[in-house]
TORPA-4810 file (N, C-alpha, C, O; in nm, 3 decimals):
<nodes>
NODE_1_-10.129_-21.670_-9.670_-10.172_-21.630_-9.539_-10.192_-21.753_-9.449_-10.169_-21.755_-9.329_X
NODE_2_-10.244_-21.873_-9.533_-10.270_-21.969_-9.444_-10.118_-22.055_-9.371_-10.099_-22.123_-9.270_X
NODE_3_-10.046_-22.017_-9.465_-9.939_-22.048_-9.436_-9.837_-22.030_-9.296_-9.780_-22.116_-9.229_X
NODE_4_-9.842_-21.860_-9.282_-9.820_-21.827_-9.179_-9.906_-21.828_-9.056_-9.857_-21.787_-8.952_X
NODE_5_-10.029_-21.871_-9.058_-10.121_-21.891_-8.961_-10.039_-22.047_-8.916_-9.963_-22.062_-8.820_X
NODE_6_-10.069_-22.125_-8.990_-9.970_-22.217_-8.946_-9.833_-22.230_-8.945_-9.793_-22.340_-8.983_X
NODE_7_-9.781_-22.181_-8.925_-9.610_-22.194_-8.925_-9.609_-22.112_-8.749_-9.528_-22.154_-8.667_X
NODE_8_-9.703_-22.001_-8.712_-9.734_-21.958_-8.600_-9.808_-22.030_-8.495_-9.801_-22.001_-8.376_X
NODE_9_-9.890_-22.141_-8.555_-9.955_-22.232_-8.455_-9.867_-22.328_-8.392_-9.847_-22.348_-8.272_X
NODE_10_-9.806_-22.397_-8.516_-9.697_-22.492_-8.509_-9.568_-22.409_-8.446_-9.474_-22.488_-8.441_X
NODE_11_-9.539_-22.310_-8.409_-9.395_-22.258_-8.320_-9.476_-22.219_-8.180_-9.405_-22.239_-8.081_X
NODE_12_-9.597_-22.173_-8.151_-9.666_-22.186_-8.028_-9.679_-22.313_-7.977_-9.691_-22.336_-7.857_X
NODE_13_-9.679_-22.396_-8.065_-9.733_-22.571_-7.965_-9.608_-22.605_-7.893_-9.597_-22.663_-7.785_X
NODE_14_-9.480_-22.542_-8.000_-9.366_-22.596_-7.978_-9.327_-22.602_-7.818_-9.292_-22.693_-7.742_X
NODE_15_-9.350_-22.461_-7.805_-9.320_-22.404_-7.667_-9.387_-22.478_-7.551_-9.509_-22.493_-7.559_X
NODE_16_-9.326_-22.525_-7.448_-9.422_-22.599_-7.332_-9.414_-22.468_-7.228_-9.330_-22.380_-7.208_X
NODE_17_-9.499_-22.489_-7.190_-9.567_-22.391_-7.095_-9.588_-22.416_-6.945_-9.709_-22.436_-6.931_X
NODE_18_-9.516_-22.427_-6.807_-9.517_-22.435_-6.696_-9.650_-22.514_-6.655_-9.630_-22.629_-6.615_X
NODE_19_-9.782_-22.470_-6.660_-9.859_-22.486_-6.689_-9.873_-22.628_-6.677_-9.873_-22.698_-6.575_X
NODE_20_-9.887_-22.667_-6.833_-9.887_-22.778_-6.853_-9.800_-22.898_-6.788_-9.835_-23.015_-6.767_X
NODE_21_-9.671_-22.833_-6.760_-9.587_-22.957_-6.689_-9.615_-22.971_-6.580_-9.591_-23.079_-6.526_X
NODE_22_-9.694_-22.833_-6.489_-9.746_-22.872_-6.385_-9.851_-22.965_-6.379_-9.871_-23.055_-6.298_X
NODE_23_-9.908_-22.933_-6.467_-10.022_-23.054_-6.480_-10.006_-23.193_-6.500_-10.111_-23.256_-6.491_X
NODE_24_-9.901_-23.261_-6.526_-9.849_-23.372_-6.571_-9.745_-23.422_-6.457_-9.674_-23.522_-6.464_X
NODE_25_-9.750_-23.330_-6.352_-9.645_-23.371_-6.243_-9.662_-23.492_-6.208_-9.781_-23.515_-6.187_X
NODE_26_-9.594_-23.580_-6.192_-9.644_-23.735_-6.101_-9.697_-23.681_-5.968_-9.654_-23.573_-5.928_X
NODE_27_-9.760_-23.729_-5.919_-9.812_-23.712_-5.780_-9.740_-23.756_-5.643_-9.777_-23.745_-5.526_X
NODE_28_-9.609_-23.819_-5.709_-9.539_-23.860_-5.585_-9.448_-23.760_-5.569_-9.397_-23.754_-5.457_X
NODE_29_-9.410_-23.673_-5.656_-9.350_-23.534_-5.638_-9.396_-23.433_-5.527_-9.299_-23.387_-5.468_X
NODE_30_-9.528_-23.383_-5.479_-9.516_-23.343_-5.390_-9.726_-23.451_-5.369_-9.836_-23.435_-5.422_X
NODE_31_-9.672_-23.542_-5.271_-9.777_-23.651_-5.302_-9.946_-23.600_-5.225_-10.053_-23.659_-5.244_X
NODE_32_-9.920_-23.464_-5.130_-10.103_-23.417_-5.101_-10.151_-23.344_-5.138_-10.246_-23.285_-5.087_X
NODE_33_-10.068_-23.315_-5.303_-10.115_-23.246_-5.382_-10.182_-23.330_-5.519_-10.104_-23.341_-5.614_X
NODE_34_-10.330_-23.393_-5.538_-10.379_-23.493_-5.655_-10.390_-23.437_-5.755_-10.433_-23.322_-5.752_X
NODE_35_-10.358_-23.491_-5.864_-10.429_-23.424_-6.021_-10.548_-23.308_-6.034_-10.578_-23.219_-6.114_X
NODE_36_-10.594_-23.360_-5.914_-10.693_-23.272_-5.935_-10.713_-23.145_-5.864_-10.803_-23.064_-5.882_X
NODE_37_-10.604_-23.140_-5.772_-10.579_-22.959_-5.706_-10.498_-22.919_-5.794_-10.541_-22.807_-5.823_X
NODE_38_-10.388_-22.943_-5.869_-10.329_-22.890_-5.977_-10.449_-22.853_-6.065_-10.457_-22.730_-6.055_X
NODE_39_-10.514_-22.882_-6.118_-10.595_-22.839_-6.237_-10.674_-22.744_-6.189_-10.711_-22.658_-6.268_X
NODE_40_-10.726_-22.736_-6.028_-10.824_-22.668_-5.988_-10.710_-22.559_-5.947_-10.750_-22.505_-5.844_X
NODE_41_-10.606_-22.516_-5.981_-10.500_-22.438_-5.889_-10.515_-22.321_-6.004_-10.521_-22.198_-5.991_X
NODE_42_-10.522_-22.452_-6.186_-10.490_-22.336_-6.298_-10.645_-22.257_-6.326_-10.665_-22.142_-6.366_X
NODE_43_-10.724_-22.342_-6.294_-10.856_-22.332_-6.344_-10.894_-22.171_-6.229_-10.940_-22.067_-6.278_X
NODE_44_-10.867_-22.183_-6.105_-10.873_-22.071_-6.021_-10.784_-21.936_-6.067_-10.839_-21.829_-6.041_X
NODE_45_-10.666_-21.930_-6.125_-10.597_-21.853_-6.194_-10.666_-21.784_-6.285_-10.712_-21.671_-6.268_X
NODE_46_-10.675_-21.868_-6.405_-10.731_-21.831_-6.504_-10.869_-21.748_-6.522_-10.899_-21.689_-6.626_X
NODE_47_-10.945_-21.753_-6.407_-11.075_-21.693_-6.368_-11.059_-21.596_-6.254_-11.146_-21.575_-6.169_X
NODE_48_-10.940_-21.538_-6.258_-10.841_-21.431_-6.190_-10.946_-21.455_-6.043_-11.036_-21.379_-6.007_X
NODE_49_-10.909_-21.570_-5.981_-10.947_-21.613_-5.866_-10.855_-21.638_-5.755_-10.739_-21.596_-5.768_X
NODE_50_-10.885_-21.693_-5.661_-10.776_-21.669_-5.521_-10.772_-21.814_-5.574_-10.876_-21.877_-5.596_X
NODE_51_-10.608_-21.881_-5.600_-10.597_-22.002_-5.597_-10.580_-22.066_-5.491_-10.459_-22.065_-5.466_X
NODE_52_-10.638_-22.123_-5.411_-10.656_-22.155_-5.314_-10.691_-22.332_-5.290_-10.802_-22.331_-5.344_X
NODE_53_-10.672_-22.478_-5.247_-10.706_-22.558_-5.233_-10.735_-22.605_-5.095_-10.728_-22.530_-4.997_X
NODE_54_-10.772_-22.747_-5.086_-10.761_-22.838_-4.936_-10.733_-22.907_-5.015_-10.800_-22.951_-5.108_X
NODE_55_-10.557_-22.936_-4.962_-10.479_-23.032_-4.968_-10.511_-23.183_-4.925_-10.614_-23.188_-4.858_X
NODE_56_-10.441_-23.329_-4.949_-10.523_-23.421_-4.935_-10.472_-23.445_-4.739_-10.497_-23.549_-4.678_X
NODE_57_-10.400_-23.321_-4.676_-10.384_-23.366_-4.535_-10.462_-23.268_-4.516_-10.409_-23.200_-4.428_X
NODE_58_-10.571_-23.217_-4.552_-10.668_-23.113_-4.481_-10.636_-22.982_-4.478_-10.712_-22.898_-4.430_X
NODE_59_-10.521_-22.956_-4.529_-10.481_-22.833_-4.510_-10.477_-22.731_-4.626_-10.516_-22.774_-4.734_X
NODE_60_-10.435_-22.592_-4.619_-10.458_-22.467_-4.774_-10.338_-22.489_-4.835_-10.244_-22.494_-4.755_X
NODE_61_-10.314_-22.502_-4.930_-10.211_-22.456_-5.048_-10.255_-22.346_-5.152_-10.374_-22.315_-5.148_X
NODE_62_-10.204_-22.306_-5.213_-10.233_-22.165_-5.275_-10.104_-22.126_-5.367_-9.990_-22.091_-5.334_X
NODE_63_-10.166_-22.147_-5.499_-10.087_-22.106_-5.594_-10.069_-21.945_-5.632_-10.157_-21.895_-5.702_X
NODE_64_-9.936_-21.844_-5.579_-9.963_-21.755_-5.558_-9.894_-21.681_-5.715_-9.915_-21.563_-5.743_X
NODE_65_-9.812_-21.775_-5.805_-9.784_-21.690_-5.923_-9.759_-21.820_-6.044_-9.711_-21.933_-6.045_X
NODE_66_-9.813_-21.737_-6.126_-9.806_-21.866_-6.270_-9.801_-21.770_-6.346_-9.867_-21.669_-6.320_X
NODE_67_-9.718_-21.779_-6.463_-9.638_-21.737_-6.532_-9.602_-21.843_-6.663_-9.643_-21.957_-6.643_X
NODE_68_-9.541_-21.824_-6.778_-9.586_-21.871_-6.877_-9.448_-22.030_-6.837_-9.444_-22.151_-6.855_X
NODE_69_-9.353_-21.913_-6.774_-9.219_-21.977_-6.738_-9.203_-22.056_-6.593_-9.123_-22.147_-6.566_X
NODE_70_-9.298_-21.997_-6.511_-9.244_-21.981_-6.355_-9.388_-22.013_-6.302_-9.494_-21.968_-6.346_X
NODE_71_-9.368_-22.096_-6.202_-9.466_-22.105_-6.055_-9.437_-22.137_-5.937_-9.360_-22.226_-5.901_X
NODE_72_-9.505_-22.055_-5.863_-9.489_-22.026_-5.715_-9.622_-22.096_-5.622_-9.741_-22.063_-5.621_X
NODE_73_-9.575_-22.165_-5.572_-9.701_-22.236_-5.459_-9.631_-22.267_-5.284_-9.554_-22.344_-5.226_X
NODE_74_-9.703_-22.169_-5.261_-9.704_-22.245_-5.116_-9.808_-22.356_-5.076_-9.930_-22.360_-5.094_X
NODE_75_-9.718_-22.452_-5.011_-9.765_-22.563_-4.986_-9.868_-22.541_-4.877_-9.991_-22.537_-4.884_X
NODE_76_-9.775_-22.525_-4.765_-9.848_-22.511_-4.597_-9.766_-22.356_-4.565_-9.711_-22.271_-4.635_X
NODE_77_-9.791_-22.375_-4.421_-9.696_-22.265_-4.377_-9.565_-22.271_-4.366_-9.482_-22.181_-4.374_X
NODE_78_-9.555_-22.367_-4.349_-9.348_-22.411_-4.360_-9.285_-22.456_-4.493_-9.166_-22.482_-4.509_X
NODE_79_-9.390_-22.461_-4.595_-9.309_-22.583_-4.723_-9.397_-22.481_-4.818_-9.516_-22.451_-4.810_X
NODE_80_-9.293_-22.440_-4.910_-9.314_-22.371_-5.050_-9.209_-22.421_-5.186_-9.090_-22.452_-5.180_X
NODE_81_-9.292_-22.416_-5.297_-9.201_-22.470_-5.388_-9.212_-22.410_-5.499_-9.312_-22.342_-5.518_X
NODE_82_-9.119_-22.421_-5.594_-9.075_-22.289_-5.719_-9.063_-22.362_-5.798_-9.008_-22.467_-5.765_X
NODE_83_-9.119_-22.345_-5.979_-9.063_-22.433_-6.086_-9.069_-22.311_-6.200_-9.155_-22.226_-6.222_X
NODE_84_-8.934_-22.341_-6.264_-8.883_-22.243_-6.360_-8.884_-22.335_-6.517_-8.873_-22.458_-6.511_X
NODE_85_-8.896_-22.277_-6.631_-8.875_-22.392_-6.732_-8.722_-22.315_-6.773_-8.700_-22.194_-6.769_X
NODE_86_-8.649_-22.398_-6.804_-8.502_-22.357_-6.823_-8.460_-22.387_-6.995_-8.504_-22.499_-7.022_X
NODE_87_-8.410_-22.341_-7.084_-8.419_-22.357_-7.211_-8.243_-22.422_-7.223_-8.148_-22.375_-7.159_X
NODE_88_-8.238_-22.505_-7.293_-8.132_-22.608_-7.302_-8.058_-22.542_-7.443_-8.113_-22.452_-7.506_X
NODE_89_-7.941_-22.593_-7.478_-7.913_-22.604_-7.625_-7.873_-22.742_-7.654_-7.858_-22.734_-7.776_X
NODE_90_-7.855_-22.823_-7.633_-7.839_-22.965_-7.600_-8.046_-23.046_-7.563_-8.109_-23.022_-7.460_X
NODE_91_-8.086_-23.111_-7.649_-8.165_-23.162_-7.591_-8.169_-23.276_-7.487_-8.089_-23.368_-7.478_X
NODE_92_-8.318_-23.245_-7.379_-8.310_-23.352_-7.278_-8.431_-23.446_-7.298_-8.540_-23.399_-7.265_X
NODE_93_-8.427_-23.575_-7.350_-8.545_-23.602_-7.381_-8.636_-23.557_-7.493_-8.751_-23.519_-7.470_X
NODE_94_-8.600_-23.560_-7.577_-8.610_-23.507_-7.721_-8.666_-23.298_-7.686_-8.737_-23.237_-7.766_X
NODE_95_-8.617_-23.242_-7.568_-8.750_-23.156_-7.536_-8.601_-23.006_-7.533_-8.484_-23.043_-7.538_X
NODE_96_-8.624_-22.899_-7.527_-8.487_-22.768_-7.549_-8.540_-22.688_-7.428_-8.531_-22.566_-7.412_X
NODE_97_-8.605_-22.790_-7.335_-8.640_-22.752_-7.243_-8.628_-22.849_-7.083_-8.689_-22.955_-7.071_X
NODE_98_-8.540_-22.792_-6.969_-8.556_-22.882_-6.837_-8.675_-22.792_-6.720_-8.743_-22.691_-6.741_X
NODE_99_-8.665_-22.873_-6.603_-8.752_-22.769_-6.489_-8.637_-22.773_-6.419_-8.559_-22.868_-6.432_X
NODE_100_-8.616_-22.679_-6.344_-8.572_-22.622_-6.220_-8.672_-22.642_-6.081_-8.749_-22.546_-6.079_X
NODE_101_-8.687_-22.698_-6.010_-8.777_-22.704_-5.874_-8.689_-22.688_-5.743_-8.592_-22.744_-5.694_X
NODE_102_-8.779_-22.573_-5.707_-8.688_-22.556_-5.522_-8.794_-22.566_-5.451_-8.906_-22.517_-5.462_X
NODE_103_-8.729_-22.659_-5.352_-8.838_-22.672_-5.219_-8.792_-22.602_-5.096_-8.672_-22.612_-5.073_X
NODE_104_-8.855_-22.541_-5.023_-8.832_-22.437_-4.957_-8.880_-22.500_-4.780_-8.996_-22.464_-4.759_X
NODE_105_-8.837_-22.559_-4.691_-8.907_-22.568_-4.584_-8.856_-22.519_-4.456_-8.740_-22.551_-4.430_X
NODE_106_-8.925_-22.445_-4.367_-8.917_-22.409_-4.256_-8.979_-22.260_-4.217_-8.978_-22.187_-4.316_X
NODE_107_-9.011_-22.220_-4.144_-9.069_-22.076_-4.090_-8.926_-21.969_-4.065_-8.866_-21.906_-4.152_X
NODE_108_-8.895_-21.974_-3.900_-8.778_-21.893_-3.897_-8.669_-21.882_-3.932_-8.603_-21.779_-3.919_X
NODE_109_-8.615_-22.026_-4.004_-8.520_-22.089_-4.033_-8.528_-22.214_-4.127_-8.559_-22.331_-4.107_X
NODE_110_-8.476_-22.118_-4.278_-8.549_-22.198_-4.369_-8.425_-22.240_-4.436_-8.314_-22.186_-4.426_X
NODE_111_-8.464_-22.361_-4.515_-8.353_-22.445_-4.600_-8.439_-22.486_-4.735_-8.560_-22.502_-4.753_X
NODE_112_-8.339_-22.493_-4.808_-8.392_-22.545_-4.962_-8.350_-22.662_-5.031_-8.229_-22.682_-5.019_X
NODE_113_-8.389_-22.714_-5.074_-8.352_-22.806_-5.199_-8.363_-22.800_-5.334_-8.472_-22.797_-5.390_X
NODE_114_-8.225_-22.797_-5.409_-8.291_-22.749_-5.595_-8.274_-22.888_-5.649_-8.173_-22.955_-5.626_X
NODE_115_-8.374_-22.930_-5.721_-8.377_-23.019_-5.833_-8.366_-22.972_-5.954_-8.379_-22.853_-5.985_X
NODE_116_-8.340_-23.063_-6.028_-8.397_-23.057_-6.186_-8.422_-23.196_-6.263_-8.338_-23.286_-6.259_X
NODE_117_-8.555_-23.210_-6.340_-8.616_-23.237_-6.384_-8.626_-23.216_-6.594_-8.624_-23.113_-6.661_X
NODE_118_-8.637_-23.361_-6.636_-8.648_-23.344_-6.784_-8.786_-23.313_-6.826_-8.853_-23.338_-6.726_X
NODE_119_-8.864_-23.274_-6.920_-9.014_-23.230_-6.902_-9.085_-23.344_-6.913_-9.206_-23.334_-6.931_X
NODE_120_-9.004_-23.516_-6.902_-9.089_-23.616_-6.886_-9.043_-23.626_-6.760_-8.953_-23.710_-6.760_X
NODE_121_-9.065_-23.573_-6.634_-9.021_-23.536_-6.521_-8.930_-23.707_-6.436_-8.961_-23.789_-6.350_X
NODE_122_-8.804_-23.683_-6.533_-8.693_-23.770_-6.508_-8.591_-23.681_-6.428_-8.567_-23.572_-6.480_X
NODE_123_-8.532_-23.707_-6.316_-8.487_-23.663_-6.217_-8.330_-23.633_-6.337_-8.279_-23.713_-6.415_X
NODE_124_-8.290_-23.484_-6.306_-8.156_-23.519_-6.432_-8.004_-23.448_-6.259_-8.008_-23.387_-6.152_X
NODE_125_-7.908_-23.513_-6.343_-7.819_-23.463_-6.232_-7.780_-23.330_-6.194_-7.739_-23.251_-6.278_X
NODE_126_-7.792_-23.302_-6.070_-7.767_-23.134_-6.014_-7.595_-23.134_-6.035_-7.561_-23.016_-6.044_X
NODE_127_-7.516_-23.195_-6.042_-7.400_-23.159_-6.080_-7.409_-23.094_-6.233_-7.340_-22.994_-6.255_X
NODE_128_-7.473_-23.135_-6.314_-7.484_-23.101_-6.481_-7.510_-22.925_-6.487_-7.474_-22.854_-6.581_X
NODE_129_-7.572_-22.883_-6.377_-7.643_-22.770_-6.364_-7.605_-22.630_-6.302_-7.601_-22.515_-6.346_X
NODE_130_-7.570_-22.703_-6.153_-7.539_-22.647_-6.017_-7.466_-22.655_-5.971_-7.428_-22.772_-5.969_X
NODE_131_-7.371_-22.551_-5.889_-7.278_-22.628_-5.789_-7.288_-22.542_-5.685_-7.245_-22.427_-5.677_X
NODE_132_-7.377_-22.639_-5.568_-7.419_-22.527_-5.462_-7.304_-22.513_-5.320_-7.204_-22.582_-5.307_X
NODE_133_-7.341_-22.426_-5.242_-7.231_-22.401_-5.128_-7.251_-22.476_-5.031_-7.366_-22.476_-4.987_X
NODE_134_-7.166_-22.550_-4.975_-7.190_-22.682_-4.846_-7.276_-22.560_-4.775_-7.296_-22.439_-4.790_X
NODE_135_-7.312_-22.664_-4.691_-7.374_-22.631_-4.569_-7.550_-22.601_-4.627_-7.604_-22.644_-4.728_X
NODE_136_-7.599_-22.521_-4.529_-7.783_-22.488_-4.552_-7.777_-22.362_-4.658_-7.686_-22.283_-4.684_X
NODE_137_-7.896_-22.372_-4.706_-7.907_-22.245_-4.828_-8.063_-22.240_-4.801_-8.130_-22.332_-4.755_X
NODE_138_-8.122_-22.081_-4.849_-8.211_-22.106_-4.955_-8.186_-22.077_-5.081_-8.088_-22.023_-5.132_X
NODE_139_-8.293_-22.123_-5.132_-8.290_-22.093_-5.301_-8.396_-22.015_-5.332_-8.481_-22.023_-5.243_X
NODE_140_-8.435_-21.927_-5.440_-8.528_-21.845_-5.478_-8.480_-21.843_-5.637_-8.378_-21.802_-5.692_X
NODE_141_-8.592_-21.900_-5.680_-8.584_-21.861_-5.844_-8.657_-21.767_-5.900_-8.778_-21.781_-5.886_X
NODE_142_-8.614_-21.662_-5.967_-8.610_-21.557_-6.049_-8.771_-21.549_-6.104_-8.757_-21.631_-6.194_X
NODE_143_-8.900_-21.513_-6.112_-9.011_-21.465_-6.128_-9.032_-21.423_-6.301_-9.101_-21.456_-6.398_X
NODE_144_-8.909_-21.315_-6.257_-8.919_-21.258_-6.429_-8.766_-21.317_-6.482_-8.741_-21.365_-6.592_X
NODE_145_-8.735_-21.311_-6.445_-8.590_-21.403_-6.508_-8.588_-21.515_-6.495_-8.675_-21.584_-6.443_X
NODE_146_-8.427_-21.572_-6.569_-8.413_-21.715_-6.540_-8.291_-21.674_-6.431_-8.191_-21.617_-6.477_X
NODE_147_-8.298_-21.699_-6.306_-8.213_-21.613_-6.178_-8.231_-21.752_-6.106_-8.324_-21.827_-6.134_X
NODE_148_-8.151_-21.778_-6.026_-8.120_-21.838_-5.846_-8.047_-21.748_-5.793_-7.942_-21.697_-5.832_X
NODE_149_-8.116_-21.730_-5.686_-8.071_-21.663_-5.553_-8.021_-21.762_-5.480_-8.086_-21.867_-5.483_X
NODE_150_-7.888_-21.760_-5.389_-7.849_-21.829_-5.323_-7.842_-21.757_-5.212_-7.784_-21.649_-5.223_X
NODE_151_-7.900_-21.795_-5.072_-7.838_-21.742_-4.962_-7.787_-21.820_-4.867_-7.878_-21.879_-4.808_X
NODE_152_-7.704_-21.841_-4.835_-7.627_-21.910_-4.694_-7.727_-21.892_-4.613_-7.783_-21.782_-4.616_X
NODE_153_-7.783_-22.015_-4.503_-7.792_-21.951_-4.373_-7.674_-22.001_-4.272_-7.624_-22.114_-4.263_X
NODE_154_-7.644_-21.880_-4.198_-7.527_-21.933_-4.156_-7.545_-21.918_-3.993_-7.461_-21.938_-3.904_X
NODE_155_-7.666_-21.882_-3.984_-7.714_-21.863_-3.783_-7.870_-21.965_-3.790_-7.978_-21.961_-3.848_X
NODE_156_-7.805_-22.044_-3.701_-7.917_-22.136_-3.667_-8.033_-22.069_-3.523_-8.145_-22.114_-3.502_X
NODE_157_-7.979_-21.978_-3.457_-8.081_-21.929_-3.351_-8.101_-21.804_-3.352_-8.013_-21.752_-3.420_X
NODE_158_-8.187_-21.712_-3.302_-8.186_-21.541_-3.329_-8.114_-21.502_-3.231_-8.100_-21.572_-3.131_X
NODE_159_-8.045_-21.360_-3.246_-7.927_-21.323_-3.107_-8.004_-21.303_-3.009_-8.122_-21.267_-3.010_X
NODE_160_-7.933_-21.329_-2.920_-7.997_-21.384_-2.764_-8.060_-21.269_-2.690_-8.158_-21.274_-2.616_X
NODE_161_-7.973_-21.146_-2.726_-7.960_-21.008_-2.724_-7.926_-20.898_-2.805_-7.841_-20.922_-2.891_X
NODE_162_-7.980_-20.759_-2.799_-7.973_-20.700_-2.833_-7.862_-20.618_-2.882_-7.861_-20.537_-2.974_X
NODE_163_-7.717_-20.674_-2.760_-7.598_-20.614_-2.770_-7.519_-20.744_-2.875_-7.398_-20.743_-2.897_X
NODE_164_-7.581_-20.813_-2.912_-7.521_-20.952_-2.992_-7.564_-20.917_-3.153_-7.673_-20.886_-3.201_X
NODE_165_-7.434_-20.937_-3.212_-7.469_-20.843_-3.367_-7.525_-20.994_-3.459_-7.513_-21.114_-3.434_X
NODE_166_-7.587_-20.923_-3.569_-7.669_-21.017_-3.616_-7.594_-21.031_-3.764_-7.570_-20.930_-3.831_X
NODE_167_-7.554_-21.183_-3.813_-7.511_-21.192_-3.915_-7.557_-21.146_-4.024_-7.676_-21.170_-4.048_X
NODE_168_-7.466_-21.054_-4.138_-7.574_-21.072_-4.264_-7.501_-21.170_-4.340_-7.379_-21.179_-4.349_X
NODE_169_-7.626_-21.275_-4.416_-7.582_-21.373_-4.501_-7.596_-21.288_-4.684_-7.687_-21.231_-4.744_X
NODE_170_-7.474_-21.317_-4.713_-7.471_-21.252_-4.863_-7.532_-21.341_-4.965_-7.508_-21.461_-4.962_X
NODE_171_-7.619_-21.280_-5.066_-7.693_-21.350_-5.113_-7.591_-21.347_-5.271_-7.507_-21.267_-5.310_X
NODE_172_-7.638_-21.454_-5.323_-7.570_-21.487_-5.474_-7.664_-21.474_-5.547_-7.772_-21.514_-5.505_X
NODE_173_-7.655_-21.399_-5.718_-7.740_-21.410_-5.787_-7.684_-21.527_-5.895_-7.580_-21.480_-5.942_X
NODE_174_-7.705_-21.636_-5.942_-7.700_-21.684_-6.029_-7.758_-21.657_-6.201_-7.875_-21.621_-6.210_X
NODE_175_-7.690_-21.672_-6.317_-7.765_-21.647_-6.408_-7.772_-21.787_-6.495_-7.694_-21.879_-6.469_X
NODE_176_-7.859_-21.796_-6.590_-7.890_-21.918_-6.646_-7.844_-21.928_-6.758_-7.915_-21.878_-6.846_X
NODE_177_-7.719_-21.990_-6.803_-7.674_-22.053_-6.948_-7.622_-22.149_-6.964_-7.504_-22.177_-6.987_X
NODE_178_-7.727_-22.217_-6.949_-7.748_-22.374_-7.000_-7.705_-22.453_-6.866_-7.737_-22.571_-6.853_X
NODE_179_-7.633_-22.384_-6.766_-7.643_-22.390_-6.652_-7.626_-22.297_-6.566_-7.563_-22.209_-6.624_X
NODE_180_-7.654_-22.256_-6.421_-7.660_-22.179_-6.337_-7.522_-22.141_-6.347_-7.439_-22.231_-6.361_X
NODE_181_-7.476_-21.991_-6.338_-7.371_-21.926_-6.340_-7.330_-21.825_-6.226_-7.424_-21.799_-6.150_X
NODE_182_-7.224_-21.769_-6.200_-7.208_-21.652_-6.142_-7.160_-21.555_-6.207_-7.044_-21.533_-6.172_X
NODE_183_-7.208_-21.469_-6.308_-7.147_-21.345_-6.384_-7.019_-21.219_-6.288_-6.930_-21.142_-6.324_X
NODE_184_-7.075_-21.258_-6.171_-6.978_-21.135_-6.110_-6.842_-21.187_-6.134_-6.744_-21.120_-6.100_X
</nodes>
């Protein structure tokens, strides 16, 4: 019995947990966020509390989903950012695990940036991963899946008028094996 108590402890440690890599983020990653609003972000979670901070420019951030895989924080009102843990078959850094991070900025007219990250948060190449569509995008990563959403934006102003038709931008679902895919 003791056996399998440990053989179950030891395959739980294995696993890294969002969580934790958030906690270990360098601080120059998103830099008015300190060690210590991350911890107070999980610590507010965990005590099924409004995660809520003051950022080090005075302002709210608010961790709105954590997940064993996935977190969601809005920064301010214009800048939000997403981190997914992505499972490798190839190790990166001795680890069968990378991050995925999208930064999200703007209000009416928003654009993204996807990174990825080794879980000793070493910048790894977006060609290895991704191959995104010129021009502006957002990105949205998957909550309960391992998913990217891709959407074009392809109108920089709102129609002027009412008789002026309004683009729809088609969104892409990506799926995750071992790198971002398109199944369709």
């Amino acid at each position: 019995m003791l056996f399998f108590f440990l053989c179950g402890v030891l395959t739980t440690s294995a696993q890294t947990l969002i969580r934790d890599v958030f906690k270990q983020m360098p601080d120059s990653i998103v830099p008015y966020l300190t060690a210590n609003n991350r911890l107070d972000f999980i610590d507010f979670i965990d005590s099924n509390m409004k995660a809520e901070v003051t950022n080090s420019l005075g302002g709210k951030s608010e961790l709105v989903k954590l997940t064993d895989s996935y977190l969601n924080l809005v920064l301010n009102a214009s800048a939000s950012l997403q981190m997914r843990l992505l499972d490798v078959t190839e190790p990166v850094d001795s680890a069968s695990q990378i991050i995925c991070f999208v930064r999200t900025f703007g209000t009416d007219i928003q654009e993204s940036i996807v990174d990825f990250y080794s879980l000793k948060w070493k910048p790894l190449p977006l060609s290895g991963y991704l191959k995104l569509p010129a021009g502006m995008f957002v990105a949205t990563l998957g909550d309960e899946a391992a998913t990217l959403t891709i959407t074009p934006v392809t109108r920089l102003d709102p129609p002027a008028n009412e008789e002026q038709k309004e683009i729809i931008e088609k969104s892409t679902i990506l799926k995750w094996k071992n790198k971002f895919v398109n199944d369709n």
